[in-house]
C-alpha positions as CSV (number, residue, x, y, z in Angstrom):
1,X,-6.6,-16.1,29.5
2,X,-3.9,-15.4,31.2
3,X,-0.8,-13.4,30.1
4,X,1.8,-15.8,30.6
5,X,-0.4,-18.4,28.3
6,X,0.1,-16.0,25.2
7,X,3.8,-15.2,26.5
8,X,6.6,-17.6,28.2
9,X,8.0,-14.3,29.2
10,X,6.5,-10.8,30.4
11,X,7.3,-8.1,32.1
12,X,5.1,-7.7,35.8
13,X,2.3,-9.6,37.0
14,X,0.5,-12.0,35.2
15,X,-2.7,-10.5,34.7
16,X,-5.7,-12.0,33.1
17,X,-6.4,-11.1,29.1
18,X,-10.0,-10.5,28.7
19,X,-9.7,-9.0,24.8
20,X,-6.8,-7.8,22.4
21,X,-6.9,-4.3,20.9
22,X,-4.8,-2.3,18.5
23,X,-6.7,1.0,19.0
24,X,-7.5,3.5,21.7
25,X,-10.7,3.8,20.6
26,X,-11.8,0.4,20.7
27,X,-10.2,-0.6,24.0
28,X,-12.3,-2.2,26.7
29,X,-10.9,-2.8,30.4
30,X,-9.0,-6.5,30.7
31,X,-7.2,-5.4,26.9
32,X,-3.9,-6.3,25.7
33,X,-2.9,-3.3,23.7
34,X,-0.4,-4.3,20.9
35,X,1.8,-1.6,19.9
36,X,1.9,-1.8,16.3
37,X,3.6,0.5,13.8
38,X,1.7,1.8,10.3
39,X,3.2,4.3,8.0
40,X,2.7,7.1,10.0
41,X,1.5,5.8,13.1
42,X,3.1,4.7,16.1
43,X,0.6,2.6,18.6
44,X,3.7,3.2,21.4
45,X,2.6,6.9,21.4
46,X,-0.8,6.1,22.6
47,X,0.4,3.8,25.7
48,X,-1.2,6.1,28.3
49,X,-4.3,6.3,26.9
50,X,-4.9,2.6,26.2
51,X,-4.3,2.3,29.9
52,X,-6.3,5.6,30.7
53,X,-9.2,2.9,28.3
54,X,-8.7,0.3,30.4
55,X,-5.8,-2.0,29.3
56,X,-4.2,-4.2,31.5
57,X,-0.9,-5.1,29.9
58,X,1.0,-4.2,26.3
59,X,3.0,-5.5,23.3
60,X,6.1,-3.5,22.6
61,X,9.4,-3.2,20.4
62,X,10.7,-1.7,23.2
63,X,11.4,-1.2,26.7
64,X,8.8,1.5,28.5
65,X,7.7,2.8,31.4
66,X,4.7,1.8,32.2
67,X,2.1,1.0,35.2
68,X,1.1,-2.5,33.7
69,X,3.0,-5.5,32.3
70,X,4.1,-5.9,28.9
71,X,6.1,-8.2,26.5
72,X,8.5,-6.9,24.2
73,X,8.9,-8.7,21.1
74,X,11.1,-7.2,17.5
75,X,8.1,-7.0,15.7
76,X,4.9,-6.8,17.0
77,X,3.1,-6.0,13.4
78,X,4.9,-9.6,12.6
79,X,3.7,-11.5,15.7
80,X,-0.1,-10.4,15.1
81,X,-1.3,-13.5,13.5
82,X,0.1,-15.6,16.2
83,X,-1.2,-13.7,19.3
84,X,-4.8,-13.9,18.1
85,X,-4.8,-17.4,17.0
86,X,-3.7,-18.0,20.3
87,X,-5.9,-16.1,22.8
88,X,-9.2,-17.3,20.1
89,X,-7.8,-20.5,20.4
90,X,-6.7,-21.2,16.5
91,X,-10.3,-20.7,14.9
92,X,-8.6,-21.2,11.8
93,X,-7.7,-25.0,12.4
94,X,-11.3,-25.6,13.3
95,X,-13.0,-24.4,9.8
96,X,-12.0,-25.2,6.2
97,X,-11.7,-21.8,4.3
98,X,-12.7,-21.1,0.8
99,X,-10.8,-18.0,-0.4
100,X,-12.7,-16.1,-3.6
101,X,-11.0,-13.7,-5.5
102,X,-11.4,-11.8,-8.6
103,X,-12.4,-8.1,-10.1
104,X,-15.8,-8.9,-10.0
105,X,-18.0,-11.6,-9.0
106,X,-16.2,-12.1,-5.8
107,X,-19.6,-11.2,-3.4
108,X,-21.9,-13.5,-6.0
109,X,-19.3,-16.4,-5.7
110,X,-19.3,-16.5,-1.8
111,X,-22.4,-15.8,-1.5
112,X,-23.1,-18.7,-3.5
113,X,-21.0,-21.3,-1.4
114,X,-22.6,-20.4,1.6
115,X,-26.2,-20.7,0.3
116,X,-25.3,-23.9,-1.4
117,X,-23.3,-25.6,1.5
118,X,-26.2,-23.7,4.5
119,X,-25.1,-21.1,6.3
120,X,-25.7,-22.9,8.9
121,X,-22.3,-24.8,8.2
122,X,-21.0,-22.0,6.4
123,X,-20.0,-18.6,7.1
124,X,-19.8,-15.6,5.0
125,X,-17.2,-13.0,5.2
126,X,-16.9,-10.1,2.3
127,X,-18.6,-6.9,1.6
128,X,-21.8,-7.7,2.7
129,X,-20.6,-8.0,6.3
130,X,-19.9,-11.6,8.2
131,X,-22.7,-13.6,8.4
132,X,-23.9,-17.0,9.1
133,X,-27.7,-18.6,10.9
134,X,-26.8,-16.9,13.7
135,X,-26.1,-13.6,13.0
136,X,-25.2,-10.9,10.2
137,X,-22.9,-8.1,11.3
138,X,-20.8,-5.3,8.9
139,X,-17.2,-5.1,9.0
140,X,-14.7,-2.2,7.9
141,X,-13.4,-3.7,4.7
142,X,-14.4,-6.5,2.1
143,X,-10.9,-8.5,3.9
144,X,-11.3,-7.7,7.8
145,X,-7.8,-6.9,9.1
146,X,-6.0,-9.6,11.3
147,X,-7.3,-8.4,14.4
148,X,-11.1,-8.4,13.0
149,X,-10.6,-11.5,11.0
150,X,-10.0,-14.1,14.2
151,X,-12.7,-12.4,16.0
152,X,-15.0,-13.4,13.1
153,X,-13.4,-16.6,12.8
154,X,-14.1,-17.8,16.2
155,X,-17.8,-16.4,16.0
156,X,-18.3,-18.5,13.4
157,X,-16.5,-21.8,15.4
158,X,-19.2,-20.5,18.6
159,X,-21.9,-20.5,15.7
160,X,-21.2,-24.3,14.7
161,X,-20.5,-23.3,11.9
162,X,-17.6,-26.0,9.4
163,X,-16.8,-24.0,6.8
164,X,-16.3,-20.0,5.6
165,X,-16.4,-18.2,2.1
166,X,-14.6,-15.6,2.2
167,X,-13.9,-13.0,-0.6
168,X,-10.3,-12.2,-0.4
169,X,-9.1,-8.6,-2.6
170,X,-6.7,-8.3,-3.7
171,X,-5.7,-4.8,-1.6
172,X,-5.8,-7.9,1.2
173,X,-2.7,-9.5,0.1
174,X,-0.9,-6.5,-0.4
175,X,-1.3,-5.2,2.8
176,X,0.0,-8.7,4.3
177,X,-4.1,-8.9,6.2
178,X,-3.9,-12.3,4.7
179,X,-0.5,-14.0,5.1
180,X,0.0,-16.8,6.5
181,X,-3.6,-18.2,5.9
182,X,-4.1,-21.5,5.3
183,X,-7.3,-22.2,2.3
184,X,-8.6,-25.4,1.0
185,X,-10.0,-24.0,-1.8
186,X,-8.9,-20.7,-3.9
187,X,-11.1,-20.1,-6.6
188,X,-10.8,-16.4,-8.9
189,X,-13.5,-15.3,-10.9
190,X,-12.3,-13.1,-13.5
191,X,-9.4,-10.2,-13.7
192,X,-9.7,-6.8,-15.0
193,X,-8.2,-3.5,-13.9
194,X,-8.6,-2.7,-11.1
195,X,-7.0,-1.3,-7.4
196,X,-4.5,0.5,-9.7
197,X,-4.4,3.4,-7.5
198,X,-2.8,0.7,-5.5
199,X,-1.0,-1.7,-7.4
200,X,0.5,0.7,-9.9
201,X,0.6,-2.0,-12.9
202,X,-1.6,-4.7,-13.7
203,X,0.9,-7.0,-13.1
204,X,1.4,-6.5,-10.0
205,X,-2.7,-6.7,-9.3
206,X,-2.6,-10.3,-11.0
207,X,0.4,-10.8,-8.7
208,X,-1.4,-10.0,-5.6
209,X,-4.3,-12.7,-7.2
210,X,-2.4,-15.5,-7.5
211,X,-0.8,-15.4,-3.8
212,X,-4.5,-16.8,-3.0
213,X,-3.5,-20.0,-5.2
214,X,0.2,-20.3,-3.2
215,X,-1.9,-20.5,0.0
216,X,-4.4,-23.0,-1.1
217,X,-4.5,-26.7,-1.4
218,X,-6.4,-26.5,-4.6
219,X,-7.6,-23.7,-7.1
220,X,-10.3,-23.4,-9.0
221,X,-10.0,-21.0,-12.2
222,X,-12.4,-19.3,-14.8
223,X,-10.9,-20.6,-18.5
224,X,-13.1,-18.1,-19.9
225,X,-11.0,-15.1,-18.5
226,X,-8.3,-13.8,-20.4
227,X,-5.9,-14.3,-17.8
228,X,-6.1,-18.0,-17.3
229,X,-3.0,-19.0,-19.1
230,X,-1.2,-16.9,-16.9
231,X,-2.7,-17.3,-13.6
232,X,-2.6,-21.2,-13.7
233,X,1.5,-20.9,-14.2
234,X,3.1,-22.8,-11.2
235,X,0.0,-23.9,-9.7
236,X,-0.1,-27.7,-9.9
237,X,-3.6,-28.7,-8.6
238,X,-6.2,-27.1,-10.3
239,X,-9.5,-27.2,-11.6
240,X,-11.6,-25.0,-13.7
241,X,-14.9,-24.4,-15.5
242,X,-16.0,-22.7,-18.4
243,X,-16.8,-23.5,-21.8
244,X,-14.0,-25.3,-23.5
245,X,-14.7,-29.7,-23.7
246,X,-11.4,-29.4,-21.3
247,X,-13.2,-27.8,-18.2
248,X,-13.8,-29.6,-15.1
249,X,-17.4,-28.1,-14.9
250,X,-18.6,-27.3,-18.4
251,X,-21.2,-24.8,-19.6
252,X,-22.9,-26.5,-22.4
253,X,-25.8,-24.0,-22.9
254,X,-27.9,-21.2,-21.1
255,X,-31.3,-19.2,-22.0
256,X,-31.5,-16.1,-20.7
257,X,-35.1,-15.3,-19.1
258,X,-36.2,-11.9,-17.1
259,X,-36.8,-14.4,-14.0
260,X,-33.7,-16.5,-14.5
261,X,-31.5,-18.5,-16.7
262,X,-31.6,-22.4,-17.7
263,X,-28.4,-23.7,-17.9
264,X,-27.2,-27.1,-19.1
265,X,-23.3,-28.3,-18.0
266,X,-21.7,-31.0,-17.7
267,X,-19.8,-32.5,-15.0
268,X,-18.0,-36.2,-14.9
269,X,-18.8,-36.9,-18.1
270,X,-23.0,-36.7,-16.8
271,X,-24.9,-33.7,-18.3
272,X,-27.3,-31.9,-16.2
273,X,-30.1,-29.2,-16.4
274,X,-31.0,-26.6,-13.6
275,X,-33.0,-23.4,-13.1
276,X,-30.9,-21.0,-11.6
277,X,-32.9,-17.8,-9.9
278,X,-29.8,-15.9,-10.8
279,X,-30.3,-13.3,-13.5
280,X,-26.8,-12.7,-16.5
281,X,-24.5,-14.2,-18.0
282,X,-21.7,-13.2,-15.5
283,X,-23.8,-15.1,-12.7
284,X,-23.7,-18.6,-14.9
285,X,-19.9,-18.7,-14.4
286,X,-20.5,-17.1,-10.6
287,X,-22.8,-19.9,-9.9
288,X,-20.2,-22.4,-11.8
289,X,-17.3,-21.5,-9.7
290,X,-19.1,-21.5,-6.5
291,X,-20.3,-25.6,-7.6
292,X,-17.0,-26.6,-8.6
293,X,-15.7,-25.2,-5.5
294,X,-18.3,-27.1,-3.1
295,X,-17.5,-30.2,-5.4
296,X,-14.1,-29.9,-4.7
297,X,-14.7,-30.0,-0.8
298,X,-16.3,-33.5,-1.0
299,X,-19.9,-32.5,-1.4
300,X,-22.0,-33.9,-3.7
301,X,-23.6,-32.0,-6.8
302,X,-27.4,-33.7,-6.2
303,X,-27.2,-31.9,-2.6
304,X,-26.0,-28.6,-3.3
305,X,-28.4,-28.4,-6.2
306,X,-31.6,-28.9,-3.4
307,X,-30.4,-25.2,-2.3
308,X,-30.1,-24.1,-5.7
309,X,-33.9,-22.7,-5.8
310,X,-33.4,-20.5,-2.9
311,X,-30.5,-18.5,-4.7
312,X,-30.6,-14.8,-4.0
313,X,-28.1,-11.9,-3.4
314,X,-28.7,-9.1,-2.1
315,X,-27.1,-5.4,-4.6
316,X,-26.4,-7.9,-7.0
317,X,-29.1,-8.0,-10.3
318,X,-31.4,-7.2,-6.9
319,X,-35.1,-6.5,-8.6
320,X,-37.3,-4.1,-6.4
321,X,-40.9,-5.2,-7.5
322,X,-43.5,-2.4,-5.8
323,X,-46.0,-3.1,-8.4
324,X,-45.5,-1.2,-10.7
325,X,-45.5,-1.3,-14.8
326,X,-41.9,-1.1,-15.1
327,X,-38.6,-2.8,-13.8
328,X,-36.0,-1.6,-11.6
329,X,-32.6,-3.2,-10.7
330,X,-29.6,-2.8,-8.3
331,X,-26.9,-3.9,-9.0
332,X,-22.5,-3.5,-7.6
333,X,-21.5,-3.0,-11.0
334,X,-19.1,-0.2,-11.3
335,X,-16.2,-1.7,-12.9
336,X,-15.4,-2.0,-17.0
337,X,-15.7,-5.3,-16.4
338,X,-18.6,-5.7,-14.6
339,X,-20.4,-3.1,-16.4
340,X,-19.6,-5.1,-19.9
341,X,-21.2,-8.4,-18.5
342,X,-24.0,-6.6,-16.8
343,X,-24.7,-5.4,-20.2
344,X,-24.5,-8.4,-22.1
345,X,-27.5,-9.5,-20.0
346,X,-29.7,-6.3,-20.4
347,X,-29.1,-5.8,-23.9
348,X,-30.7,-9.5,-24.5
349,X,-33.7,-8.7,-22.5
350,X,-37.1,-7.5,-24.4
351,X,-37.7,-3.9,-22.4
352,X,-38.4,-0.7,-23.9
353,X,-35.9,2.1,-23.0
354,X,-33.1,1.3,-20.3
355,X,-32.2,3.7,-17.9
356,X,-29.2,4.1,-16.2
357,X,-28.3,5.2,-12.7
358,X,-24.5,5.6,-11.9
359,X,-21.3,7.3,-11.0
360,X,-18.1,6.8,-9.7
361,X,-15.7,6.5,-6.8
362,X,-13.8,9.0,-5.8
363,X,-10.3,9.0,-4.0
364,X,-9.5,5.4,-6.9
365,X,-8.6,4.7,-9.9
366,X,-9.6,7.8,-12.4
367,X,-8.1,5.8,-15.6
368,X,-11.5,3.9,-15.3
369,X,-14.2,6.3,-15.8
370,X,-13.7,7.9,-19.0
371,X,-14.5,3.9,-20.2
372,X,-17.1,3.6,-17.2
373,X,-19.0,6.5,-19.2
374,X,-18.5,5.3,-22.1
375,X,-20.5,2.0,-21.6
376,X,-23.1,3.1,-19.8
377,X,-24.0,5.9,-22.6
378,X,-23.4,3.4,-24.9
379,X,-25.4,0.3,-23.9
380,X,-28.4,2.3,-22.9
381,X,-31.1,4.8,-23.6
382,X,-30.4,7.3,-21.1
383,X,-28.0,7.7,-18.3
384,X,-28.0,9.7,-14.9
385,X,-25.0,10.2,-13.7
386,X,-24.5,11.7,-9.6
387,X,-21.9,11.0,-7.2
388,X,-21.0,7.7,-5.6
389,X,-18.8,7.9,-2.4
390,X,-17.2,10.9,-3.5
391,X,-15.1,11.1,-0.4
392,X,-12.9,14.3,-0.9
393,X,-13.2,14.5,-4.4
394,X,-15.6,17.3,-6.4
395,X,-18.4,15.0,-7.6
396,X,-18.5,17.0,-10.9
397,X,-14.4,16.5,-11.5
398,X,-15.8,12.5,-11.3
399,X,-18.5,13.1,-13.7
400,X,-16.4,14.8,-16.2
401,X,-13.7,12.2,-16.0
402,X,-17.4,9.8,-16.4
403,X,-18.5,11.8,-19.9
404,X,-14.4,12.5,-22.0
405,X,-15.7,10.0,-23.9
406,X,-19.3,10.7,-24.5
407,X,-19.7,15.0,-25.0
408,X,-21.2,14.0,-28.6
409,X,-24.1,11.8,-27.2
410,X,-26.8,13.6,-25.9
411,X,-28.7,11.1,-24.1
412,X,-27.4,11.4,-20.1
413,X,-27.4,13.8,-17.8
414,X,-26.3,15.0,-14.5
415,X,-28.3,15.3,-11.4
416,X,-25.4,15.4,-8.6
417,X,-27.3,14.5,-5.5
418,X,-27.9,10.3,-6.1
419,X,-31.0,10.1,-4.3
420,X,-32.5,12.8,-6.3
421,X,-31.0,10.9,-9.4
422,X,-32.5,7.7,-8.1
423,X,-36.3,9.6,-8.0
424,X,-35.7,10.9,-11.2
425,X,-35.4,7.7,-12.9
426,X,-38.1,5.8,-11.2
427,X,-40.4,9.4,-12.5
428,X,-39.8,9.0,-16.3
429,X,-40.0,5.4,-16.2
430,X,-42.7,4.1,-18.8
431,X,-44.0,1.2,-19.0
432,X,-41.8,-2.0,-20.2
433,X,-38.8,0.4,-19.2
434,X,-36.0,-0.9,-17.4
435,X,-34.2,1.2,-14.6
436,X,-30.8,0.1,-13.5
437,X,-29.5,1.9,-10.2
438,X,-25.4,0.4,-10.0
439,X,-22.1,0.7,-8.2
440,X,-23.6,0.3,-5.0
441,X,-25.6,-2.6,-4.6
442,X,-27.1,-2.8,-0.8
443,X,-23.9,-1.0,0.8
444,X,-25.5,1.0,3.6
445,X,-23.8,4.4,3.0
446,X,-22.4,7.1,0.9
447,X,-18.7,8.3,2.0
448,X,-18.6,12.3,1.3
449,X,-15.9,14.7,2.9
450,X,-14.6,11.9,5.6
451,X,-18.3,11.3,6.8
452,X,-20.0,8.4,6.8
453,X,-23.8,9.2,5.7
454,X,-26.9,6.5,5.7
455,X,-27.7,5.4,2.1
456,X,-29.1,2.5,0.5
457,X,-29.5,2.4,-3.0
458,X,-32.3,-0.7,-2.5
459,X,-34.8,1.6,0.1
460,X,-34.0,4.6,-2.0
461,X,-35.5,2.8,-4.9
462,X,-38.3,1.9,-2.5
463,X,-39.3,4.7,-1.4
464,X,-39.2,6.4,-4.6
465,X,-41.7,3.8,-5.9
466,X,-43.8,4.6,-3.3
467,X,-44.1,8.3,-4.0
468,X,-44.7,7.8,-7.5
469,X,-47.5,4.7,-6.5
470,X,-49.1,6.5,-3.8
471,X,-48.9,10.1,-4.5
């Protein structure tokens, strides 16, 4: 593409735009570098070495000497959305968008729409990554940044694909990654708190939610969640599901069985029973959302519920089955929240002892842990606790903030190292015992003192088994 078809007016020759690039690092020659400006960094001071990279011409907010052409616009950070839409040619007129957001739930949810629409229709973009039939690729952050997100967006228009799911934080909104995007659909799972490192008050979390419902045609809500009343306010086309004779989607009934859950709703006044493969409670109103969500794009509910036996999502109630006499589960849990409804689920189930795997971030929240602790002491036999992505924190400091609640319980312990935590409780399993290894789910990595080491709660469990199987 050439310059002067992203500009009317530049600076020098009209050069041809092979790429766009905010970083040094990721420049390849034929860039645009766009000067943008963070909080304490200024893209303008890294000119010569975007060019030294290999980019041909710049964005500015001001006039500079350079050897290649450049436009100079008042705000570049405000003109980002509009460059790449342009040079990927609007990707985001060419798909329909389904926005998911929530405290938890949000990775089930899409997960969900794009198994039950075909990923070959429908992409996937969240904390597992971007991925559709053609290809499954990580990104940086559960919400790519603008520059990442129109890159994905017109992979997925090259893949054929009609239609994304894509979980949208909360953090997303704040940090303006999202504004100005245009959803069909906004559905939210649940609220809890959360990101308050960030958001300071709940109230502003819940109002970083609902901008998701001001960008979207309709919204889909969870009348089960505390929050409903509120969330709803000024939203005029809505849906929701739940249990109350006034849902859209209503959960009639649900048995709860080690290899799924039977569930009977109702929809349109027509009551229907399904097998879901999905194990808890929380995944009932996951999988509820994500129908009422597909419903409300035009699809109908006999077709999505063909895709409905092929249901699976990886770190989330994942069961590694090796053989052996016991089970073992990964799951993202690592929220109040999500811990409570993961719970709810296990503490129905006919096992012997459950066993608990956990920690917490660090470098969030901290109010958290104390109640983090609390419930995983609580709800189960015996608890490791070790570090999860401690970043720069002490992983100890986390796992006394994890036991302020607990010193009078004497069932956990501490084993700081989490794939040493991980053998531990695979090795004093018994049989009929459940093992639950959370707050990770199938991320591929543990963060510790800026560096970014392989991990994976799933093969750690793996190879574990196989130790204790094959010794």
């Amino acid at each position: 593409m050439k310059l002067s078809s992203l500009f009317k007016q530049h600076k020098g020759p009209d050069v041809e735009i092979t790429g766009l690039s905010i970083n040094t690092q990721t420049i390849k020659p034929g860039d645009l570098f766009i000067c943008i400006k963070g909080a304490s960094v200024d893209r303008h001071d890294f000119i010569d070495k975007a060019i030294e990279n290999g980019a041909v011409a710049l964005v500015t907010s001001r006039d500079v000497e350079t050897t290649v052409p450049y436009v100079k616009l008042d705000n570049p950070n405000e003109s980002m959305r509009e460059i790449y839409s342009t040079f990927y040619d609007h990707p985001e007129e060419k798909l329909t968008l389904i926005g998911v957001t929530g405290t938890d739930g949000k990775t089930s949810t899409t997960t969900i729409i794009q198994k039950l629409i075909g990923s070959d229709k429908c992409g996937y973009i969240g904390t597992n990554g971007y991925s559709c039939h053609a290809f499954n690729r990580e990104t940086d952050n559960t919400t790519p940044g603008i520059d990442a997100m129109y890159r994905i967006l017109n992979e997925f228009v090259e893949a054929g694909c009609k239609y994304v799911a894509m979980e949208t934080s909360s953090e997303a909104f704040y940090y303006n990654r999202l504004k100005g995007m245009h959803f069909t659909i906004g559905a939210l799972t649940n609220i809890d708190k959360e990101h308050l490192n960030t958001h300071k008050t709940l109230e502003n979390y819940i109002a970083c939610k609902k901008m998701l419902f001001k960008q979207s045609d309709k919204s889909v809500f969870n009348s089960n969640d505390k929050h409903f009343e509120e969330v709803k306010t000024d939203v005029s086309d809505y849906v929701s599901y739940g249990y109350k004779d006034s849902d859209n989607l209503q959960i009639n009934s649900y048995e709860l069985r080690p290899d799924g859950t039977d569930i009977t709703f109702t929809y349109k006044n027509n009551k229907y029973d399904i097998k879901s493969p999905l194990l808890g409670i929380f995944n009932i109103e996951n999988l509820a959302c994500a129908l009422l969500s597909c419903l409300n794009l035009g699809f109908e509910l006999e077709d999505l519920l063909k895709n409905l036996p092929s249901l699976s999502i990886d770190g989330r109630m994942t069961s590694v089955d090796m053989g052996q006499n016991f089970y073992v589960l990964v799951d993202y849990a690592h929220t109040p929240n999500g811990l409570t409804r993961l719970f709810e689920f296990t503490n129905l189930l006919k096992v012997n002892r459950k066993i608990v795997v956990t920690g917490n971030a660090g470098g969030r929240d901290a109010s958290k842990r104390k109640y983090v602790g609390e419930l995983c002491v609580n709800n189960n036999d015996h608890v490791i606790f070790c570090y999860e992505d401690p970043r720069f924190e002490d992983p100890l400091n986390v796992i006394k903030d994890l036991t302020e609640l607990v010193q009078d319980k004497n069932n956990y312990e501490t084993v700081v190292d989490r794939g040493e935590a991980i053998a531990k409780a695979i090795n004093i399993a018994e049989e009929n015992d459940l093992v639950m290894i959370l707050g990770k789910g199938n991320e591929d990595w543990e963060e510790i003192q800026g560096e970014f080491i392989e991990f994976n709660d799933i093969n750690e469990a793996k190879k574990a088994l196989k130790k204790r199987l094959n010794p």
